[in-house]
MIDO-157675 format. One record per residue: residue in one letter; z, x, y of N, C-alpha, C in turn. Coordinates in steps of 0.02 Angstrom, whole numbers, plus 50000, padded with zeros to 5 digits. Example, Ala and Ser with C-alpha at 12.3 -4.5 7.8 and 13.67 -1.06 7.14 Angstrom:
# residues 2
A503905066049716503905061549775503905066049835;S503545064249888503575068449947503945064550002;
//
This chain:
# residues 301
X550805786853893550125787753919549785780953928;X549875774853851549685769153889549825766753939;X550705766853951550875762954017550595764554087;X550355772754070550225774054140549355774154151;X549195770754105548345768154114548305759954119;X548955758354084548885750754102549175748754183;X549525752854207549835751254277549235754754334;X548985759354294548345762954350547865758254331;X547685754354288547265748854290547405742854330;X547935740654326548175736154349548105736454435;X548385743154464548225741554524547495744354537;X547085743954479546405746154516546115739154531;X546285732654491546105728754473546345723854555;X546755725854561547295723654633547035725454685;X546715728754693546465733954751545635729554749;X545465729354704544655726154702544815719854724;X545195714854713545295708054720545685709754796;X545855710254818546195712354892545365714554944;X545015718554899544405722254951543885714254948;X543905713554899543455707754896543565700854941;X544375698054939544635694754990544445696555067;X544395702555075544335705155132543775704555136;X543305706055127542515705055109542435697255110;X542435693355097542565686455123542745683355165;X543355685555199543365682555282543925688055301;X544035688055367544645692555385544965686555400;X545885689355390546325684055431546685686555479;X547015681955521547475680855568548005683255562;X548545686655580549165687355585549515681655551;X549245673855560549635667755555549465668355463;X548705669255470548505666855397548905671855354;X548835678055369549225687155332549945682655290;X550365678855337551005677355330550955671355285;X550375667855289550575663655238550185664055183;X549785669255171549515672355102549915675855061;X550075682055119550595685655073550195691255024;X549455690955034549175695455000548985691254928;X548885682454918548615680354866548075676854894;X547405675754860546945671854882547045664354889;X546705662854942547025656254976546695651254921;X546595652854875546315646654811547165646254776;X547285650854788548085649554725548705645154775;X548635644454817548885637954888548635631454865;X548175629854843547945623354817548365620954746;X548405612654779548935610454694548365603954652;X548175605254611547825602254557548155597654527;X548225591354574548335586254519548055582054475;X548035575254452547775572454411547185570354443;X547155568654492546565564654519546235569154602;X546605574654621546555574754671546885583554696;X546455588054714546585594754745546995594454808;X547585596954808547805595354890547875602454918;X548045601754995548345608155008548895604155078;X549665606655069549985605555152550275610955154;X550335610855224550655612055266550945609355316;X551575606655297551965603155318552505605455383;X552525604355415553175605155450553455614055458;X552785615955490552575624655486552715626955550;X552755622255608552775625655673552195630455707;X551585626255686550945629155693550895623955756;X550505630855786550095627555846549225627255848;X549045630855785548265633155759548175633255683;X547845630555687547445627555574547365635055559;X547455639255511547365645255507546795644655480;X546295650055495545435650355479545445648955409;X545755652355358545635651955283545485645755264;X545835642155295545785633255279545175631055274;X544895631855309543845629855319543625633255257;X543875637355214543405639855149543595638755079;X544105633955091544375628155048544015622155037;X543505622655016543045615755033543135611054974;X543405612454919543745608654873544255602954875;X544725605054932545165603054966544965593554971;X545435588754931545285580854953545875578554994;X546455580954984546885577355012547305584655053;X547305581855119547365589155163548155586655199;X548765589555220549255587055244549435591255291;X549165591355349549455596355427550005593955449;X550415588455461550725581355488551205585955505;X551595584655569552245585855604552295594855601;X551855595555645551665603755681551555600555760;X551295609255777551185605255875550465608555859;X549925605355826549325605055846549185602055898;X548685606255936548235603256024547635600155997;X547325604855954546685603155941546485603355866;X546075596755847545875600555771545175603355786;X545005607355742544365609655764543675608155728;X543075608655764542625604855739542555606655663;X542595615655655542715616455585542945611655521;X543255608655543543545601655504543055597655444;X542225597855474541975597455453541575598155391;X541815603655370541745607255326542155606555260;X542635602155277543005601255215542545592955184;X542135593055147541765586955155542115582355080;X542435584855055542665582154993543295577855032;X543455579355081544305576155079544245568455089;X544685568455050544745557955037545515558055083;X545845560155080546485558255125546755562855169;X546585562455226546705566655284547505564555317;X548155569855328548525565955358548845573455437;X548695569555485548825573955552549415571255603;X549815567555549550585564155588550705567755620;X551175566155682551545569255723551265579055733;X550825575855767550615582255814550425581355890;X550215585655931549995584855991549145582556002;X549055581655961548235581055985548115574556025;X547615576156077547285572056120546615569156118;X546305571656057545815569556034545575572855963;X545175568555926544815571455864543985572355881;X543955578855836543275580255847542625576955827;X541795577955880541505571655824541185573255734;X541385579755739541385581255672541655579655609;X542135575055635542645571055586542075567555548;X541355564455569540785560755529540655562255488;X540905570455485540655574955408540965571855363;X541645568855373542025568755302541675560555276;X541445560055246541185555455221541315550355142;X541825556855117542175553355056542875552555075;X543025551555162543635548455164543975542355178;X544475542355133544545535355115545275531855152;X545775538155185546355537755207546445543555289;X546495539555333546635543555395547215542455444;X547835546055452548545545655466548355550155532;X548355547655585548535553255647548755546755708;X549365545255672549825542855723550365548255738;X550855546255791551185550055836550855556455838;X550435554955884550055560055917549945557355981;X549575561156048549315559456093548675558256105;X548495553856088547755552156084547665547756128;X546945548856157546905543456241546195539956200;X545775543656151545305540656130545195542056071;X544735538956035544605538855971543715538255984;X543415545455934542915545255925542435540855902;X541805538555941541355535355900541025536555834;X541075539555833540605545655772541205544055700;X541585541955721542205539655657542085535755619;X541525529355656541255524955628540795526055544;X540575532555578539945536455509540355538655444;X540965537155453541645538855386541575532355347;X541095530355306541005522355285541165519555245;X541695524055199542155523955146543125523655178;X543145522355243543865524155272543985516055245;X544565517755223544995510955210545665509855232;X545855515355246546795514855291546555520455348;X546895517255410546785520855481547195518355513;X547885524755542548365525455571548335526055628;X548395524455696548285526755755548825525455798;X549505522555768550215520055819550405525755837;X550765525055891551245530155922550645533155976;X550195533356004549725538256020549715532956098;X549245536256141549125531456211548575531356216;X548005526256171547525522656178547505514556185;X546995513956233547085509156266546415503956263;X545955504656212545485504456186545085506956134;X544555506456094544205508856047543445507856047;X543235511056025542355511356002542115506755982;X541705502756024541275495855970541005498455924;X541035505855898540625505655836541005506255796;X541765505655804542115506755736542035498555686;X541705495355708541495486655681541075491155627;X540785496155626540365498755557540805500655528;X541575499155503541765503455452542085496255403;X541715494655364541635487655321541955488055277;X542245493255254542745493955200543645496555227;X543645496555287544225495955310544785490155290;X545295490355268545905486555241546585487355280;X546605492555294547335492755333547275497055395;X547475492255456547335496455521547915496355559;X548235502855593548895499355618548715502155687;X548745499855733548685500355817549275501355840;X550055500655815550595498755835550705504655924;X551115503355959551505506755986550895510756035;X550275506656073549985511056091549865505156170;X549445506056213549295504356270548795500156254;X548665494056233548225491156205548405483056248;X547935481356313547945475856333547705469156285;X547525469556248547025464756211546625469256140;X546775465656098546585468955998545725470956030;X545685474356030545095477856026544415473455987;X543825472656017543375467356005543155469455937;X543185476255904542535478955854543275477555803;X543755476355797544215474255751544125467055720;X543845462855760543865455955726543075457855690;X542495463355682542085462055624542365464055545;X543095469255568543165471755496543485464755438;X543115462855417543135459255392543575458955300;X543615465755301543955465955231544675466455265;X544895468555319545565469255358546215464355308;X546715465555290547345463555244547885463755268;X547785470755316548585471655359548155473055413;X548375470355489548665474255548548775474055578;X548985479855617549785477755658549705480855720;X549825477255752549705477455834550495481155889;X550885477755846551455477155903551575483255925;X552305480755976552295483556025551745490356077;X551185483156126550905484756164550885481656218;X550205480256259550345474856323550025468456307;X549885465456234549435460356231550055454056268;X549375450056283549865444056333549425438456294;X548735439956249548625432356203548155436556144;X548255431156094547805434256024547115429756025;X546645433156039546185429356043545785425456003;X545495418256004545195416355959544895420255880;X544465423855906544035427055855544535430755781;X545325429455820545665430655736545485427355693;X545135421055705545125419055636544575422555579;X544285426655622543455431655581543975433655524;X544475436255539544845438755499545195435555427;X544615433155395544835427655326545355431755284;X545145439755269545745441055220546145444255238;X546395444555316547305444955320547805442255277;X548465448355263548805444155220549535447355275;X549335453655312550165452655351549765454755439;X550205452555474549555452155527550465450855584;X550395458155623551135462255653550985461655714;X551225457755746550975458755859551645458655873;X552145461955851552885458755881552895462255930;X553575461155967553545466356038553065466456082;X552575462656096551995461256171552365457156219;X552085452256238552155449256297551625441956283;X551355440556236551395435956195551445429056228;X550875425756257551255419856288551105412256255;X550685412456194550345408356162550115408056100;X550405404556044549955405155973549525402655953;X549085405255966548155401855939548135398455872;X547965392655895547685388855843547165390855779;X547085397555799546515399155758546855404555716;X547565406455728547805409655680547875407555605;X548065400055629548265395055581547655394855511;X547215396855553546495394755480546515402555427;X547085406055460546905411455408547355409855355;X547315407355297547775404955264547925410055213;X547545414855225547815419755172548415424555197;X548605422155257549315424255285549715424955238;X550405430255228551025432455191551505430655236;X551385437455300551745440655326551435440255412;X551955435955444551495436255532552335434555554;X552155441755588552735443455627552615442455731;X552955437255745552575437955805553435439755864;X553925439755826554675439455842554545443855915;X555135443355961555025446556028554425446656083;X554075438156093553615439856142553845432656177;X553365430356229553565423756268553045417856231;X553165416756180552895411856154553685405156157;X553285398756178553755392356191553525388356138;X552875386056138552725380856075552185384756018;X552615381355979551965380055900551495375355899;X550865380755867550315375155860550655369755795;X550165363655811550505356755738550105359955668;X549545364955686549115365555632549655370155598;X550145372655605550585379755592550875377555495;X550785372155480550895370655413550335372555373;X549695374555381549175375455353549165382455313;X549585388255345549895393955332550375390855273;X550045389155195550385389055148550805395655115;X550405400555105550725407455102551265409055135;X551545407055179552315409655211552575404455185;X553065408555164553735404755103554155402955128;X554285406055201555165406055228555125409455300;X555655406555338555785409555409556085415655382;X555685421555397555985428755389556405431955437;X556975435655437557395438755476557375445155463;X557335449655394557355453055385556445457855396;X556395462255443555865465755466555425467655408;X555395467655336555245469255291555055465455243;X555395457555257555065451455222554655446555237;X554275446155180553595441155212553795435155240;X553565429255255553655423955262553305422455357;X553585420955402553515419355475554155421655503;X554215426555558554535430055601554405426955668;X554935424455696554735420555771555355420455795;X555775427355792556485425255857556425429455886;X556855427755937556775431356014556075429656041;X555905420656033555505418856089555875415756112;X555535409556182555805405656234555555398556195;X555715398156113555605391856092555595385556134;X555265381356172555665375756169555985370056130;X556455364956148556725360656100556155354356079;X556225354556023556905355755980556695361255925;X556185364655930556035369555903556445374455851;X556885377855902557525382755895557995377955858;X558145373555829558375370455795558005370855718;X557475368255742557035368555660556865375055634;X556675379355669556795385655647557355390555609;X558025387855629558605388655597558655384155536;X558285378155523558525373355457558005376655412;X557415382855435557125386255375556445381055383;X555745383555335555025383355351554865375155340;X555195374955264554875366255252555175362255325;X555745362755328555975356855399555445360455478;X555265363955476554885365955535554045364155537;X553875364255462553395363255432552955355855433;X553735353255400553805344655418553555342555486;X554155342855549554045340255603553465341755623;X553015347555622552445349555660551955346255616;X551855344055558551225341155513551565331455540;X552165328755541552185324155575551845322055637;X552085326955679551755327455746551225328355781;X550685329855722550165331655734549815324455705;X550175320755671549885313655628550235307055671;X550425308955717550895303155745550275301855783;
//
């Protein structure tokens, strides 16, 4: 007789939490399948520092509605689905510190993205993106922002308001010339340009005092600015594969590079596969101090 008041309790108890869910939002066919009939709070993983929720590699073409009433949600993972669109709803998740929307289709972000305001990490490379919102700028806590792989060919002078930015990667996009509102971010450490159409790095790199790896390989590259040279907080400057012929003499001032690097992954100065001239391509092979040498000679002769 207990068992059969504890199991008629049990699903009375099942039945209320199911009506009540329902009473809260209706779902989708998409959402039905990935509930399963549990409330979309038990989908969330509680770690030490940080609530997440992904969905990874789902074969979604649409954010399922439930997602917007997750507002707990800091670190959100959609990445490598065929999203078109995110939706302004997005907004609504105002806690999230690390947003990541890798490899999807989108062609643009919404300007509601301003909502998220405690975010501190934004990944939506390999995607198709032709622009990047102004309104991104109002995110004033973003400190890493992904945008390679995508076909933008420009950016927002107002992204110069995001002052706590540190790592920006542009790589792999349609980009004639580094974008003007990049030389105010001034806390900037890494970023990386390459493979695009730049053909010169313009003066104003040097705004950039605390670069420490600073990536343009693969352009078209026809000149190394003297004004790279004053950033001495250089590691890592990869400029390998463009039409650069001479070094500036100031190029010893870059104490931080240790070594002619070969390997894509180590710091030091990366410079093959240019049109060195001689005797250049010689000193480059005897490694940094002998290259180092001749150009601080040469500049004193």
């Amino acid at each position: 007789m207990g068992t059969r008041q504890s199991r008629a309790s049990s699903r009375d108890k099942g039945s209320k939490r199911m009506l009540l869910l329902g009473r809260r939002q209706k779902f989708s066919p998409w959402d039905d399948t990935l509930l399963s009939g549990r409330d979309p709070r038990s989908l969330l993983k509680r770690g030490m520092r940080h609530v997440s929720f992904s969905l990874v590699t789902k074969g979604m073409t649409d954010i399922p509605d439930f997602l917007w009433g997750l507002s707990e949600v800091q670190k959100l993972n959609l990445s490598h689905n065929r999203l078109r669109v995110l939706p302004p709803e997005v907004g609504k998740l105002t806690r999230i510190v690390v947003l990541n929307l890798c490899g999807n289709h989108l062609k643009s972000l919404p300007r509601e993205v301003s909502l998220l305001q405690s975010l501190k990490v934004l990944f939506v490379n390999m995607n198709c993106l032709t622009e990047v919102p102004a309104e991104l700028s109002l995110c004033r806590n973003l400190e890493v922002l992904s945008l390679s792989h995508n076909c933008l060919s420009q950016l927002p002078a107002s992204l110069a308001d995001l002052s706590r930015l540190r790592k920006l990667n542009l790589s792999n996009n349609y980009f004639a010339h580094i974008p003007i509102c990049v030389f105010s971010l001034k806390e900037l450490d890494f970023l990386h340009v390459g493979s695009n159409r730049l053909e010169n790095i313009a003066e104003s790199i040097q705004c950039l005092a605390s670069l420490q790896i600073f990536i343009a390989e693969s352009n078209n590259i026809h000149s190394f600015p003297r004004s790279l040279c004053l950033i001495t907080s250089l590691e890592l400057l990869n400029l390998n594969n463009n039409d650069i012929q001479t070094l500036p003499d100031e190029l010893y001032l870059l104490r931080r590079l240790t070594k002619i690097a070969w390997n894509p992954m180590d710091k030091g100065l990366h410079i093959s596969h240019n049109p060195l001239a001689k005797p250049l391509p010689e000193l480059v092979e005897g490694g940094l101090e002998m290259l180092f040498g001749y150009l601080k000679d040469k500049k004193h002769s």
